[in-house]
N, C-alpha and C positions, 0 to 999 in steps of 0.2 A: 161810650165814654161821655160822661156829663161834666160839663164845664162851666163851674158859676163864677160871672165875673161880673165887676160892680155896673158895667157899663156897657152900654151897646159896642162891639169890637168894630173899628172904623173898615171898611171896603179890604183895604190891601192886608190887616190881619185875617181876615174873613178869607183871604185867598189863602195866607198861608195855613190856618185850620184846614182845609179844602184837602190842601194838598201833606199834611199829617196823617188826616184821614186815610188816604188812598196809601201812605206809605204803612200805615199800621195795618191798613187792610180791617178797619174797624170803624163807624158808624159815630161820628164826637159830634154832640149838640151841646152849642153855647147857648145859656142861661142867665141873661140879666132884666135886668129892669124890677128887680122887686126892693123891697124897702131895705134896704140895704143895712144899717143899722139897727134894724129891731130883727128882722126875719133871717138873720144869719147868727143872731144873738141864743144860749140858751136860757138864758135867765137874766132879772133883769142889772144892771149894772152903773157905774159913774160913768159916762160918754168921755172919749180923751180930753175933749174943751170943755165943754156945755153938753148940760141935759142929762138923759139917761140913755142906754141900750135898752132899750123895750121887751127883748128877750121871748118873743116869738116863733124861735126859731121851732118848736114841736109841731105846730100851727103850719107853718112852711113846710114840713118834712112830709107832713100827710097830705097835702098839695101836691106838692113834686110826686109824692107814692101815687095819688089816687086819679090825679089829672094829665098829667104830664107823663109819666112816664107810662102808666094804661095807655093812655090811649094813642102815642105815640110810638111804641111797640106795635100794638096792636095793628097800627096804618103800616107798619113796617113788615110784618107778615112774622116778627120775630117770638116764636113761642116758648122757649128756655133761654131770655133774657142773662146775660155775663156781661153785670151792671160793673163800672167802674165810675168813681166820684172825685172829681180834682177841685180844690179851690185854693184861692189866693185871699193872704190877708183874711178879714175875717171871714170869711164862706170856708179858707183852710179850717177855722176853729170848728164853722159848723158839717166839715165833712168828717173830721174827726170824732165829734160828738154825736153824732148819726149812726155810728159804728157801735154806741153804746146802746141804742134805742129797739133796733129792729135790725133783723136780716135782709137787705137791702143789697149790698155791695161787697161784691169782692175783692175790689183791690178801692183803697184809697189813698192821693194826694192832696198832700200840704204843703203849699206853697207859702213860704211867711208867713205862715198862719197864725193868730193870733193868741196864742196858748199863754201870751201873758193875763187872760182876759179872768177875774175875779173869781176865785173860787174852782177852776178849772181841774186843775191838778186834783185839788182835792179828791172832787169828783168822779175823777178818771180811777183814785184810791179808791173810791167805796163803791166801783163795778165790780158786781160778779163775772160777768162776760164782754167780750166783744165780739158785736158779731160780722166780722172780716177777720181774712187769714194775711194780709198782705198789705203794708204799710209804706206809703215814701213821703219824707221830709227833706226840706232844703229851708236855706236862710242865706239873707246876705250876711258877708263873713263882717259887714260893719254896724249892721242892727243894732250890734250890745251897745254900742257907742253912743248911744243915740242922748238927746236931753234930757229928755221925759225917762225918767227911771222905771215907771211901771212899762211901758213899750221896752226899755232897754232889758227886763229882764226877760225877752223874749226866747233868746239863746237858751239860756237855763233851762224856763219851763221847758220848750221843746226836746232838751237832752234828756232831762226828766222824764218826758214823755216815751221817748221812743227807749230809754232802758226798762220803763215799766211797763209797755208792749212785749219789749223781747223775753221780759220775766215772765209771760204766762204763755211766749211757743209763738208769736207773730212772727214774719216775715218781715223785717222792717228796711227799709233804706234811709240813711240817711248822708246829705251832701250842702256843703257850701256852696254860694254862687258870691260872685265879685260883686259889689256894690252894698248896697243899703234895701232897706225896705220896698225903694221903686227901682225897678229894672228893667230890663227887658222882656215884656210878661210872657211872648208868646213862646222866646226860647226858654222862659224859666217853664211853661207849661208842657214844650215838647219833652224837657229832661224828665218830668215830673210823670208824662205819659207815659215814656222809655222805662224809667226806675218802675210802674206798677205792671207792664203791659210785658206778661213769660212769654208770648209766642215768639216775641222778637230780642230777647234776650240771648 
């Protein structure tokens, strides 16, 4: 289970991953430090304040595919890899959007993902495939509320999203969490392991 998050996870999260891990009985490597704004982006876009999203994120994908995850497997001794993909905020967009690319993952999580991001929907409209069987969404239940109208229609997009998952035979979960955009990341990441991870269902 692959974990992209914006930032390096302090000491005491890094414990509770640890201890995820061992309860899943499955192997979760957290993933940050990359450019967070352009390399989670798929195309390029207006940034929420200033500037642009760079829209890298195809560039990032075959990175993770050809470095990361080769050859970290590979040290792992693991040879029929049962990839799963979780992100938060915009890493949610580009675990999503990864799913339209290549065969990679079978289960994915979005965590607040940012499906309000330009042209997204669309998008997701003019794929023939996706390639995962297994889908989970959460949001805070106050996102919609937010000031910034393109972020508030976050809720939308994503319901959008996971009805036109279920229209072509996904597996999808989808659930609210209490608060707004910033939460509790690590329990919004455990629900978000539980909702894609069947053995422990």
């Amino acid at each position: 289970i692959y974990l992209l998050v914006p930032q390096r996870l302090p000491e005491g999260e890094l414990v509770s991953i640890e201890e995820i891990s061992t309860r899943f009985g499955a192997n979760i490597v957290v993933v940050s430090g990359m450019d967070w704004n352009n390399d989670m982006t798929p195309w390029q876009a207006p940034a929420v304040k200033e500037g642009i999203f760079g829209g890298h994120a195809a560039q990032f994908l075959e990175r993770l595919k050809e470095d990361l995850f080769f050859n970290l497997e590979i040290s792992l001794k693991i040879r029929k890899p049962r990839r799963s993909l979780v992100g938060v905020s915009l890493s949610g967009l580009f675990a999503v959007w990864s799913t339209g690319c290549m065969p990679l993952f079978e289960a994915v999580g979005s965590v607040s993902g940012s499906l309000w991001y330009d042209g997204f929907l669309e998008w997701m409209k003019s794929q023939e495939k996706f390639h995962c069987e297994r889908y989970y969404f959460s949001l805070g239940n106050k996102e919609k509320e937010g000031k910034n109208k393109r972020l508030a229609s976050v809720e939308e997009a994503t319901l959008e999203a996971v009805d036109l998952l279920k229209s072509v035979g996904k597996d999808v979960t989808f659930e609210y969490n209490e608060g707004n955009h910033f939460g509790p990341l690590i329990e919004r990441l455990e629900k978000a392991i539980n909702g894609i991870y069947t053995e422990v269902r």
